[in-house]
C-alpha positions in Angstrom: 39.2 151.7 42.4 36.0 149.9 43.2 34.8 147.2 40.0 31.8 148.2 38.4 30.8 144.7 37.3 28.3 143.3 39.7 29.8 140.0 39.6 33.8 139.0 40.2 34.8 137.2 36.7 33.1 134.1 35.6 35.2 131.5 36.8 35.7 133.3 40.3 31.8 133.3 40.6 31.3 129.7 39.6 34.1 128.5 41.8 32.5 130.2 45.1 28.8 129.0 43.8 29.7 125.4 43.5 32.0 125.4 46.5 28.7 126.7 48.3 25.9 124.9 47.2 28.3 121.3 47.4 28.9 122.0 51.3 25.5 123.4 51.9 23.9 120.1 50.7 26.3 118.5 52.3 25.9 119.7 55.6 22.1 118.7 54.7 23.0 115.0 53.7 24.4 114.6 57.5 21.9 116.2 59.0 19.3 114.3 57.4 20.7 110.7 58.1 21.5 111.5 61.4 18.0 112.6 62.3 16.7 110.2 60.2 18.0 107.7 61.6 17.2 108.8 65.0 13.8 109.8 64.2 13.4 106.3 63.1 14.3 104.5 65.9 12.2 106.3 67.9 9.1 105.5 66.2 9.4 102.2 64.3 8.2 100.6 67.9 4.8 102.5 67.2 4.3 101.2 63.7 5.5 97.8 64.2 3.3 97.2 67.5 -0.1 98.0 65.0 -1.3 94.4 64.2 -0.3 93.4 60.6 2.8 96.3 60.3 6.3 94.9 59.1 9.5 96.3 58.3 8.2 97.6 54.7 5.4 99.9 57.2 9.2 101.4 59.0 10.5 102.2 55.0 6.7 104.0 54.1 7.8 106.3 57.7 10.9 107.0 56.4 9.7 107.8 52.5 7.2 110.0 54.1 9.5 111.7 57.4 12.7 112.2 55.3 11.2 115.5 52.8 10.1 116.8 56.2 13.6 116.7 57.7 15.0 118.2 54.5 12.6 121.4 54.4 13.1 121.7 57.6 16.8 121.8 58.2 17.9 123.1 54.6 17.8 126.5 55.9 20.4 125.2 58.9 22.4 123.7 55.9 22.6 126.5 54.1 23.6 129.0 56.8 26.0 126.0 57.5 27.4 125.9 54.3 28.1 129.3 54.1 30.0 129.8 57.1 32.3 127.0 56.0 32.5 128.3 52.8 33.5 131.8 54.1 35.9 130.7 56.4 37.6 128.8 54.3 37.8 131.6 51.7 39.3 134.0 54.5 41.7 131.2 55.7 43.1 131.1 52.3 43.4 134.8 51.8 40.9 134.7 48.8 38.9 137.3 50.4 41.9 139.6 50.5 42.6 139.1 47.0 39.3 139.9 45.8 39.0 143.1 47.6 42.4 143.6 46.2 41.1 143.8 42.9 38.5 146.0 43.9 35.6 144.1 44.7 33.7 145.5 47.2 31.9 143.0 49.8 28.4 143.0 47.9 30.2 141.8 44.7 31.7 139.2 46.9 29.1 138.0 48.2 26.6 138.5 44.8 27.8 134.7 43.4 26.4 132.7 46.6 23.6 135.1 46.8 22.5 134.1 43.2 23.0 130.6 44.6 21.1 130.6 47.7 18.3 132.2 45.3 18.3 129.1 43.3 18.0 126.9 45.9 15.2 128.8 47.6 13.4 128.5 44.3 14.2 124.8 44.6 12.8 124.3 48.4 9.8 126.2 47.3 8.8 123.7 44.6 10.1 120.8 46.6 7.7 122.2 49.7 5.0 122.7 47.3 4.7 119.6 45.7 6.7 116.5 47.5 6.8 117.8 51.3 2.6 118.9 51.5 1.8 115.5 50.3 4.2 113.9 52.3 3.0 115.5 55.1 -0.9 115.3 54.9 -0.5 111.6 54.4 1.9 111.4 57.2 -0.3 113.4 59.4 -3.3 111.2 58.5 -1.4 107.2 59.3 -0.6 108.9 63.1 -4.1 110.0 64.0 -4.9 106.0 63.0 -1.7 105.0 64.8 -0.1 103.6 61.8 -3.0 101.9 61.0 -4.8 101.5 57.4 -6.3 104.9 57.1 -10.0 104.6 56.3 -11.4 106.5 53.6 -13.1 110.3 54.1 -16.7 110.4 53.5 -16.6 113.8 54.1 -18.4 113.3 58.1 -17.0 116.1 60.5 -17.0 116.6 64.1 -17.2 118.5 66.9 -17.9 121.4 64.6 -18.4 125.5 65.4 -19.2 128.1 63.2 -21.0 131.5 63.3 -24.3 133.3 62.2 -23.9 136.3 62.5 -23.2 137.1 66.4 -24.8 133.2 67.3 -22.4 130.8 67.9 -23.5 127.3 66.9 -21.9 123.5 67.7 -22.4 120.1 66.3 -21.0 117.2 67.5 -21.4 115.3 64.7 -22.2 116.4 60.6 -23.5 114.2 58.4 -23.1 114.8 54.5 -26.1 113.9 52.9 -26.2 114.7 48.4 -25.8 118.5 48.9 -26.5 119.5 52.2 -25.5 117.6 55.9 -27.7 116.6 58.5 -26.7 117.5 62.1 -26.8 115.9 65.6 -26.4 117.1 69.0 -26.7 120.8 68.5 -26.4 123.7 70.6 -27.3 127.0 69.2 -25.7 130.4 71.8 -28.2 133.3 70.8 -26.0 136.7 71.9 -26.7 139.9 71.4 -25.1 142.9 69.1 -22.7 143.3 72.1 -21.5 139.6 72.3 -23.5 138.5 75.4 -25.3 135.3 75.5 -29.2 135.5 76.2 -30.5 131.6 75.8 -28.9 128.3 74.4 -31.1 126.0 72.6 -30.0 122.6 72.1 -31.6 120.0 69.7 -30.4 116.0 69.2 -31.2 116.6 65.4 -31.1 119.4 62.6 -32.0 119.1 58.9 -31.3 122.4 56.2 -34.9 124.3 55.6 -34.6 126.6 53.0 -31.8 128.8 54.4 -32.3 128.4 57.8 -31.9 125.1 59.6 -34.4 123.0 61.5 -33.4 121.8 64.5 -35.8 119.1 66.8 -36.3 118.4 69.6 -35.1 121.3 70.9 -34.5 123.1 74.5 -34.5 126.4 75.5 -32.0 127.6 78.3 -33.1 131.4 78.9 -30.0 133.2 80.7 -31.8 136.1 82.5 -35.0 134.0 83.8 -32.5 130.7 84.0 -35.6 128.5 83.3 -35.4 125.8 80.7 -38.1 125.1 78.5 -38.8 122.4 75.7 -39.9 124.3 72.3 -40.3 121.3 70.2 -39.0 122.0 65.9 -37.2 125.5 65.6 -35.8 127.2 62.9 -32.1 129.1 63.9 -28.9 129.5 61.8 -30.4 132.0 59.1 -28.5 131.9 56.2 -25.3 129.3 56.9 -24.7 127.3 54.1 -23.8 123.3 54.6 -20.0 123.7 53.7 -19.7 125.8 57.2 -20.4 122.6 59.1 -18.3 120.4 56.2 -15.1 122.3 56.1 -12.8 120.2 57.9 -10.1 121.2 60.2 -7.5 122.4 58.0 -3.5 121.3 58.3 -1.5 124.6 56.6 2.1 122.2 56.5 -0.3 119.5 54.4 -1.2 121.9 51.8 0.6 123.6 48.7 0.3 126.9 48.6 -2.6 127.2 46.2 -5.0 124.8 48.0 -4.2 126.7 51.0 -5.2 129.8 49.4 -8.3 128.3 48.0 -9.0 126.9 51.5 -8.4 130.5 53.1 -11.2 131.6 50.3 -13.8 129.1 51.4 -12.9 129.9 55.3 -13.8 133.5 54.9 -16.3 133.0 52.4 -18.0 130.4 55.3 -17.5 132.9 57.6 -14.3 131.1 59.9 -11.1 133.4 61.5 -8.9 132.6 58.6 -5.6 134.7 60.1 -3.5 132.0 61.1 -4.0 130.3 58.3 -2.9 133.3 56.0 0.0 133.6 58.0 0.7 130.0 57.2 -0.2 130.3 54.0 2.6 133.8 53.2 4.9 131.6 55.4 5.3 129.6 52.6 6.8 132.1 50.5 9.2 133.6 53.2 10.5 130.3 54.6 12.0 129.4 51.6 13.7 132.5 50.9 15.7 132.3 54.3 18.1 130.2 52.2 18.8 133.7 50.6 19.1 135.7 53.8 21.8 132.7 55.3 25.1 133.5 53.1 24.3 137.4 54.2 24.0 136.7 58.0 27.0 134.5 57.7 29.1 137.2 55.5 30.8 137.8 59.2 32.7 135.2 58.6 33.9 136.2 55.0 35.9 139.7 56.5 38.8 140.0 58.7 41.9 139.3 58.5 42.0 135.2 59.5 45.9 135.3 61.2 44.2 137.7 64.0 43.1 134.6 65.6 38.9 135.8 65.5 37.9 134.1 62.6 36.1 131.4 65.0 34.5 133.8 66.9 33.2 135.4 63.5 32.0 132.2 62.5 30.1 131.6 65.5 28.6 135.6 65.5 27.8 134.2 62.3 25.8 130.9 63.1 24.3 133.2 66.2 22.7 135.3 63.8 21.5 132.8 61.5 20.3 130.8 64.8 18.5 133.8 66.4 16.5 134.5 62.5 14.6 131.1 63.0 13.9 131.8 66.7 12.5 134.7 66.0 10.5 133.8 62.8 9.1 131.0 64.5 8.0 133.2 67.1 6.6 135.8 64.8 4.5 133.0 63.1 3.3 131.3 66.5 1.9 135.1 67.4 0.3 135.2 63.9 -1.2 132.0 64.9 -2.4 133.4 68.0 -4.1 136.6 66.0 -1.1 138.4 67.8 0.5 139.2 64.4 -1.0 140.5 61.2 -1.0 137.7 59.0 1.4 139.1 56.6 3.8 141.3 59.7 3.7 137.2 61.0 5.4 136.2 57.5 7.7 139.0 56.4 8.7 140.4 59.4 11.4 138.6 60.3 12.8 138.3 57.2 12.9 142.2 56.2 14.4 142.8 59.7 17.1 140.0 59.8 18.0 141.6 55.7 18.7 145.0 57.7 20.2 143.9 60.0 22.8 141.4 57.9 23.3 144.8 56.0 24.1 146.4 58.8 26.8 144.1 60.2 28.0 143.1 56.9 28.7 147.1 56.4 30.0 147.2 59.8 32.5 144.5 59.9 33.5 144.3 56.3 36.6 146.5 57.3 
């Protein structure tokens, strides 16, 4: 007779919930000093060959590189930890004397479920608040080559943004109080269908009312192909200064709120903002992979261990976890692309690999 209780007994479910989370992390611990420590080596030439960097410069790397290799390879741990878990419950014939009491696999599995939820909860807020930061600042010392970072004034360049069906670059945007004064513009007039008819370019451009005054300027006529100088014109009717201000945006060096707010001020500017939603759900899904790991390893959990395939379960086991990140990654590279749907990018993997751990767990529990 099958248990009607969710969860096996409370000591049952804390033993297999400590057993998991303490080889999870750690698998995680090795990972991380191993990569570390690699990582490390490999770029510690870099920052010591910047004039005035010393070995407290290497330490700053390592403060800033290890969150990175946490979030990253915690869901690796955790699929990881699982399996070893699992195997180790089926070597011992613990599995068998669980479904012996009538516990079907679910209620097995329910205790490192409730785990992995926990710690997916835990990543989150450790993404959130510890690995953004880490990251932004990290991202900002390499474009200096580990040099002092200078301090943002707010100046852009090589800028694009639209009016309407215009195109219109800047290489260079000057913030001045509320508005920005531009140089080296180039203005691509098209039509309602998308095709180009002149390009005026202009060395300077100041805001005039809602338009923008650009000086002196050249026109390019495409159907005539004869280029003409038109002195001061006005083009760019109604962009506001924050569409040549809003910097290039880094999804991994933002929380999740800023990157929503930042997805707001895109649209509202009137920028594709699609791969950054699909960043931005990403977010939410890639942390709860941690709770998709002990189902996609559950392989390992059924059996009987003296048949000899218990290895070959663990490594269906690690394949399936294995071919869930190949495939989210790929799902959030289209979404980059505008392939994807921002959200199909996010969640599709994850509500796919959750039928199909189902599936084989339903499948080879027997």
């Amino acid at each position: 007779m099958i248990s009607m209780q969710f969860f096996p007994s409370r000591t049952v479910s804390l033993y297999m919930a400590k057993t998991f989370i303490v080889r999870a992390f750690a698998v995680l611990a090795a990972l991380v000093l191993v990569l570390q420590f690699l990582d490390a080596l490999s770029e510690s030439g870099y920052i010591l060959a910047h004039p005035g960097n010393t070995q407290a410069d290497v330490w700053r790397y390592i403060s800033l590189r290890t969150p990175q290799i946490i979030a990253r390879f915690l869901p690796y741990s955790v699929l990881l930890g699982a399996i070893i878990t699992y195997s180790t419950l089926n070597q011992n014939s613990e599995v068998i004397a669980l479904k012996a009491s009538g516990l079907s696999a679910h209620q097995i599995l329910a205790p490192m479920i409730v785990a992995a939820l926990g710690i997916a909860v835990l990543s989150f807020a450790f993404n959130d608040r510890i690995v953004s930061r880490a990251t932004a600042t990290l991202d900002a010392w390499k474009k200096v080559e580990y040099a002092q970072v200078p301090i943002d004034h707010g100046d852009r360049t090589n800028v694009w943004t639209k009016a309407g069906e215009d195109l219109i670059h800047v290489r260079y945007v000057k913030l001045q109080g509320d508005g920005a004064v531009l140089t080296g513009i180039t203005f691509y007039d098209r039509d309602a269908g998308g095709r180009l008819i002149s390009t005026v370019t202009a060395d300077h451009g100041r805001q005039q009312g809602k338009s923008w005054r650009i000086w002196p300027a050249r026109k390019f006529d495409v159907a005539s192909g004869q280029l003409s100088n038109i002195g001061a014109v006005t083009v760019a009717d109604g962009v506001r200064p924050s569409q040549f201000t809003l910097a290039s945006i880094d999804a991994e060096g933002q929380s999740f709120l800023e990157l929503r707010d930042t997805v707001d001020a895109l649209r509202a500017a009137g920028r594709p903002t699609k791969a950054y939603e699909g960043e931005m759900w990403h977010k939410l899904s890639g942390p709860l992979a941690a709770v998709l790991m002990p189902l996609l390893g559950a392989v390992a959990a059924f059996g009987i261990a003296r048949s000899g395939k218990l290895f070959i379960r663990a490594v269906i086991g690690m394949a399936l976890g294995f071919t869930y990140f190949v495939i989210d990654n790929f799902a959030l590279a289209m979404g980059n692309l505008g392939a994807y749907p921002p959200y199909l990018a996010a969640w599709a993997p994850f509500l796919l690999f959750l039928m199909i751990g189902e599936a084989v767990l339903i499948r080879t529990e027997e």
